[in-house]
C-alpha positions in Angstrom: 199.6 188.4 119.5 196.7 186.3 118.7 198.7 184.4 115.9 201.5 183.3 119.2 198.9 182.4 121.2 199.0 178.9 118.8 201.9 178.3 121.1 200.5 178.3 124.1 203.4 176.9 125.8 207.0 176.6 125.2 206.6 173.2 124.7 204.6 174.0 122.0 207.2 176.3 120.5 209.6 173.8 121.0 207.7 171.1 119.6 206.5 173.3 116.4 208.1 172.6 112.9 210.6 175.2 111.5 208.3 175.7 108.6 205.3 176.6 110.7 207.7 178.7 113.9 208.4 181.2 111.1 205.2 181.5 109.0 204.0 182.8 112.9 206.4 184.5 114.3 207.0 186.7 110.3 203.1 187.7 111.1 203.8 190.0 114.1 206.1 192.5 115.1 209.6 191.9 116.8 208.2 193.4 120.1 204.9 191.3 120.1 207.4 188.6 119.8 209.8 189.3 122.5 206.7 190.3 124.7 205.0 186.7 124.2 208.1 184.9 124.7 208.8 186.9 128.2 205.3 185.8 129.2 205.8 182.1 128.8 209.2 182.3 130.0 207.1 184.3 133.4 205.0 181.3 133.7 207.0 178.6 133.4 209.8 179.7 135.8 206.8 180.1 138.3 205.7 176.5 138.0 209.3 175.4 137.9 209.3 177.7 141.5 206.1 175.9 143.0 208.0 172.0 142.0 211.3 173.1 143.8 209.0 174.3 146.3 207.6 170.7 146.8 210.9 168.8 146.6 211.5 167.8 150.1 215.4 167.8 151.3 215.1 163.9 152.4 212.9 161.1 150.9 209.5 160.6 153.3 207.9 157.9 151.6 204.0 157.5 151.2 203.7 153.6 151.6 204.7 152.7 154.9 207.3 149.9 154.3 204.9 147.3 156.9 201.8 148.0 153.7 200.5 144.6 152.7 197.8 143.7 150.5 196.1 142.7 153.2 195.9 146.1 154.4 195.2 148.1 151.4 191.8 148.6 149.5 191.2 146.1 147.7 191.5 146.6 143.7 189.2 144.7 141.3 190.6 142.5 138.8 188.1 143.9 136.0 190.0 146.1 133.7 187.2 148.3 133.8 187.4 148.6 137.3 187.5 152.3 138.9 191.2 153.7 138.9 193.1 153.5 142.3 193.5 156.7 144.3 195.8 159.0 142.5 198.2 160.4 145.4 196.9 164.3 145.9 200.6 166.0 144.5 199.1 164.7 141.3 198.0 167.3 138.6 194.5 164.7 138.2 192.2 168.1 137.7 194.1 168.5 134.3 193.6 164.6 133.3 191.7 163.8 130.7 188.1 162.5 131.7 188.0 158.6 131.3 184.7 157.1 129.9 182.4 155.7 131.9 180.5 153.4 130.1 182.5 149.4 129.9 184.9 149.4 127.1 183.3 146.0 125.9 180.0 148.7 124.8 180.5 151.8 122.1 180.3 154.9 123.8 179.2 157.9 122.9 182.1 160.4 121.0 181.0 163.8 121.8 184.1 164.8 124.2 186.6 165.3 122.0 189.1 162.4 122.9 188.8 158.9 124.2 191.8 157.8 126.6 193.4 154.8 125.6 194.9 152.0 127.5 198.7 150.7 126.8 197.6 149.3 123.6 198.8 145.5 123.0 198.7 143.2 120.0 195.2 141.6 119.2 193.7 145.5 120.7 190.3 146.4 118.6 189.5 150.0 118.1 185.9 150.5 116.4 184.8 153.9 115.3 180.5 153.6 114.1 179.3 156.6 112.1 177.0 158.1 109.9 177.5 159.0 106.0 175.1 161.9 104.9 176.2 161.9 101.2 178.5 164.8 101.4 181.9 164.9 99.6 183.3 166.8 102.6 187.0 164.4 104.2 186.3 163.2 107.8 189.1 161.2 109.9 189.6 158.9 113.0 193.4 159.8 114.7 195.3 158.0 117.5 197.6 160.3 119.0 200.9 159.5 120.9 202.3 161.2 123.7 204.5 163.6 121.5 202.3 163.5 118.3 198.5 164.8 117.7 198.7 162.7 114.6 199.9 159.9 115.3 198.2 157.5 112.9 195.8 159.3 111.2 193.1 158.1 108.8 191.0 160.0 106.4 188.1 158.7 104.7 188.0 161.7 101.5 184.3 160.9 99.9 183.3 159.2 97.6 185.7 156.5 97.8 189.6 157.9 99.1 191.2 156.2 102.0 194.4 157.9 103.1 197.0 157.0 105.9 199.6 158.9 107.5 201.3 160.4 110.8 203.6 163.4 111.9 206.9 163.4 113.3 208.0 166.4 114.4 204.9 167.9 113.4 205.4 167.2 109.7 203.7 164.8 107.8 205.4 162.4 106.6 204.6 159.7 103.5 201.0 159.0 102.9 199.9 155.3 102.5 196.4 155.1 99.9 193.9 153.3 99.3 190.1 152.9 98.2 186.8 151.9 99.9 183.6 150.9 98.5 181.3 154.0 98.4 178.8 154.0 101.5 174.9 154.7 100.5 173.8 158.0 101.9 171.9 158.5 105.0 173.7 154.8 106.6 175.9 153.9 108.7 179.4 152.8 108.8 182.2 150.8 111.0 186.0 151.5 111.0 188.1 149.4 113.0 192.0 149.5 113.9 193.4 146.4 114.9 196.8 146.2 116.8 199.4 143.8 115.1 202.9 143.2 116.5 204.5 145.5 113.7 201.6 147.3 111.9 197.6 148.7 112.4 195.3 146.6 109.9 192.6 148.5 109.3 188.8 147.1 108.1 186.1 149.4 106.5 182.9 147.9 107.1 184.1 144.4 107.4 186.6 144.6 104.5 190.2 144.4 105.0 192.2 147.5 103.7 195.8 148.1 103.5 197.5 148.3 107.0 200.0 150.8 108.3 203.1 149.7 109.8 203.8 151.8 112.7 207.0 149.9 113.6 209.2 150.8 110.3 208.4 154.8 110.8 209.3 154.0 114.6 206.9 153.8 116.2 205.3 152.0 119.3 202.1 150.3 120.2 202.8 151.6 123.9 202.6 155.3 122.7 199.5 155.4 121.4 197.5 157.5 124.3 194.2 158.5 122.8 191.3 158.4 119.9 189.7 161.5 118.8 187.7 162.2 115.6 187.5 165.0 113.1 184.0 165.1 111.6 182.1 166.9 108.7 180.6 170.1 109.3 178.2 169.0 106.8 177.4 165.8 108.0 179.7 163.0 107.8 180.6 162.1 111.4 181.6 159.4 113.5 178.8 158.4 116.4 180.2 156.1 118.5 183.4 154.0 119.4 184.3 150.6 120.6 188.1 150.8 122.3 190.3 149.0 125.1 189.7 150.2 128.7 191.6 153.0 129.7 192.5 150.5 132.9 194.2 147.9 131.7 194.7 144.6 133.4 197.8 143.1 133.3 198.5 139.3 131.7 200.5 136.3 133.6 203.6 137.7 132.0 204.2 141.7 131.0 206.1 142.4 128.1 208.0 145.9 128.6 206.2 149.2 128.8 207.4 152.2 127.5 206.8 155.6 128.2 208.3 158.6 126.7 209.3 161.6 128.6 207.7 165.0 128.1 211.4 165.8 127.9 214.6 164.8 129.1 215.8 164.3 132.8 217.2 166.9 134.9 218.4 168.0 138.3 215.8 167.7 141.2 213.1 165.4 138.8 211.7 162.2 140.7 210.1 159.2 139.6 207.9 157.2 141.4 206.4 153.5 140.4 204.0 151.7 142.6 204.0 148.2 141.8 202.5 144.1 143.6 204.1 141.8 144.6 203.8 138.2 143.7 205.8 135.2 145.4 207.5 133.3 142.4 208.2 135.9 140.2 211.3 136.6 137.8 213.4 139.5 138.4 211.5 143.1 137.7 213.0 146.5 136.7 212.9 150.4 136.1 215.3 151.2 133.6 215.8 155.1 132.7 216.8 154.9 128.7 217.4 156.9 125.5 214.7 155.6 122.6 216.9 156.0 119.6 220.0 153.6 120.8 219.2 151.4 123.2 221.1 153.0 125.8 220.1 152.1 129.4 221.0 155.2 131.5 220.3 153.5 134.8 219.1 149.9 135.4 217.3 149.4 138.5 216.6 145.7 139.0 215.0 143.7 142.1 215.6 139.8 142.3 213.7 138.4 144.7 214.1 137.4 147.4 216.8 140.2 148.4 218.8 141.4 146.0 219.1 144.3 143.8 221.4 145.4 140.9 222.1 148.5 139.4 223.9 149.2 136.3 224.0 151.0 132.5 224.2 149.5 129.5 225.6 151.0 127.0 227.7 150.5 123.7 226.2 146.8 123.3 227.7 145.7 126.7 227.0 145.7 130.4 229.1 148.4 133.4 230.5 147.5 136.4 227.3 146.7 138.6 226.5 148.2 142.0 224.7 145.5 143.7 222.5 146.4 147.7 219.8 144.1 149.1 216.2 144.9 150.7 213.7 143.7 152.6 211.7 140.4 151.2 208.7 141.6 150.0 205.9 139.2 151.0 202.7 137.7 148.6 200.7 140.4 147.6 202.2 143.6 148.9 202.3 146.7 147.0 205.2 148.7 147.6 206.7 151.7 146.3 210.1 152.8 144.5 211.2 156.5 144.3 213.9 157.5 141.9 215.6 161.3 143.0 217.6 163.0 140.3 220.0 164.2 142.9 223.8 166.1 142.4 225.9 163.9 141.1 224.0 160.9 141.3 220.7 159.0 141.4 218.8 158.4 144.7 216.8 155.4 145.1 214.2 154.5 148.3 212.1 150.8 148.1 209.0 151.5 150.6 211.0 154.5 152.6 214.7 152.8 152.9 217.6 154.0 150.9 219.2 151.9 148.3 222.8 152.8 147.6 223.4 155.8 145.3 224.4 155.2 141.8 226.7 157.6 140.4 225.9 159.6 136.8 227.4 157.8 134.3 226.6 160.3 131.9 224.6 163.5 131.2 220.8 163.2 132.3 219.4 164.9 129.3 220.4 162.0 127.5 217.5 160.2 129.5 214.0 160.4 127.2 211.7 157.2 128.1 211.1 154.8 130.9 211.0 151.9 130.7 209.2 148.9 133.0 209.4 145.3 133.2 206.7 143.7 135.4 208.5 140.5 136.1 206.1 137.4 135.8 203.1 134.9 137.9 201.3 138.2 138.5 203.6 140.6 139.8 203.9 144.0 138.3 203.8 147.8 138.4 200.4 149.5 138.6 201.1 153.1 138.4 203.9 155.5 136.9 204.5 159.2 138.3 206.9 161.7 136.9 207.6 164.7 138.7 209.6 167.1 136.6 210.2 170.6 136.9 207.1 172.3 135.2 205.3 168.9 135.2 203.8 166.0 137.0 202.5 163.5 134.9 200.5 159.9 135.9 201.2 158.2 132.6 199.9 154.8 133.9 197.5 154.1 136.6 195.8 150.6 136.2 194.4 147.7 137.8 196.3 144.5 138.3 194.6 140.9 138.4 
């Protein structure tokens, strides 16, 4: 039983490689297996129980469609600014704690990860730390929000530098390189910088070989977190340098992505608060599958009054189902709540119905989200996912 309890969820198991699945399971018993695999399924039928629970029968919104700017707190342009309220049916207690000091100061790296914001190209992330002499490997990781190891990097004494990632909890090809040997009993800088296709990576001010996240498909939007494995010994890192967990967003927003914990079903919702700014393109929420650009459902608003909805799929356009809403005026935040219904999506812009749009095909197919912020200051400031056994804020940030 204590080999299971590595899976401590059946995401876990889920998310475990073959290889690893059956090295644990062939350690215990048959019974201790079907007994563990009860339990989890015990658990997660009750929190599945508690969401169904909370799924009211018709939309009530939680932005009154008459909220303006003008009404609501305001929120401070610094990206380091304190996060907007997160609405109480969030899970926040089981967030991970942001840092408090300014992201523009190193902080201190005893908690065990650093939260990330949606990294962008030109990001700096700048791990200081201490070399004792020992010949013991020590590492600085980014993880995703399906991989641990994301981009991993080992620094393997005296002089070893060694890149690589997991995918499916396997490690895949390792990228290697050299460093010149650090004196013992000094100090050292690592630093990550974001490019548009790959990480370039500097070891005490001298350029290394990068990693290019983009061939082994990958995205800069992923990344979620830094966290550091140190040297029982004494090699460690100290300190780190990273982008604000709150970002702020530019003039014009390329798309965000974020993946699902899994896919779509039945009874899931979706909610995205976003501002409003006169003069802006058209904006979206499109529900997608990663691997071939398929756009489940399109959801797009084109100010003043018009909104489209439509899928995309096999390198062409649908037939469109096209509604209209009320202008939004300068400055007001608004809400838009997505209901995986029976048969067909549910959509509400600050409390009012949109027409339906009918399933064009199945909703497991649905893994990501995608958002496009439109442009002259208008965007989306915070993501929720409801799901069936989760609720997840992926993104909750401050606009200008």
């Amino acid at each position: 039983m204590e080999r299971l309890g590595y899976f401590s969820t059946l995401e876990d198991l889920e998310a475990a490689s073959d290889e690893k699945l059956t090295k644990e399971v062939n350690a215990v018993s048959q019974e201790v297996v079907v007994e563990y695999l009860m339990k989890l399924r015990r658990e997660n039928r009750a929190k599945d129980e508690l969401l169904r629970k909370s799924i009211p029968p018709a939309y009530e919104p939680s932005i009154p469609s008459s909220t303006t700017a003008a009404s609501m707190p305001p929120i401070p342009s610094s990206s380091t600014a304190s996060m907007p309220p997160i609405p109480a049916s969030s899970t926040a207690a089981s967030m991970p704690v942001l840092p408090s000091s300014s992201s523009s100061k190193f902080v201190d790296v005893n908690a065990a990860e650093t939260p990330l914001k949606y990294l962008t190209v030109g990001d700096r992330i700048i791990g200081k730390g201490f070399y004792s002499g020992s010949t013991e490997p020590f590492s600085i990781n980014l993880s995703t929000d399906r991989e641990r190891f994301g981009f991993h990097i080992a620094l393997r004494p005296p002089e070893q530098l060694v890149y690589n990632h997991q995918s499916g909890g396997s490690w895949q090809t390792e990228i290697r390189d050299t460093y010149t040997q650090f004196k013992t009993n000094s100090e050292f800088t690592v630093e990550i910088r974001a490019g548009l296709t790959e990480f370039q990576v500097f070891i005490n001010g001298v350029e290394k070989q990068s990693f290019p996240f983009k061939v082994r498909h990958l995205k800069l939007a992923q990344f979620r977190s830094v966290w550091f494995v140190h040297d029982p010994i004494g090699n460690r890192f100290c300190s780190i340098k990273a982008p604000s967990a709150l970002p702020a967003f530019t003039t014009l927003m390329p798309t965000q992505y974020h993946e699902l914990r899994r896919p779509l079903k039945q009874g899931d919702r979706i909610k995205v608060f976003g501002r409003f700014s006169l003069g802006t393109i058209k904006f979206n929420i499109n529900l997608t599958r990663s691997q071939n650009c398929y756009n489940f459902f399109h959801l797009d608003f084109r100010p003043p009054e018009t909104i489209v909805m439509n899928t995309y799929f096999n390198k062409g356009w649908m037939t469109e189902i096209r509604d209209t809403y009320k202008p939004l005026g300068e400055q007001e935040v608004f809400e838009v709540v997505i209901f995986c219904d029976i048969g067909s999506f549910r959509a509400f812009l600050n409390g009012v119905e949109i027409k339906k749009f009918p399933y064009r095909d199945d909703l497991d197919k649905i893994d990501q989200i995608e958002l496009e912020h439109g442009s002259n200051g208008n965007g989306w400031f915070q993501l929720e996912i409801h799901q069936l056994s989760y609720t997840t804020i992926l993104m909750s940030c401050c606009l200008p």
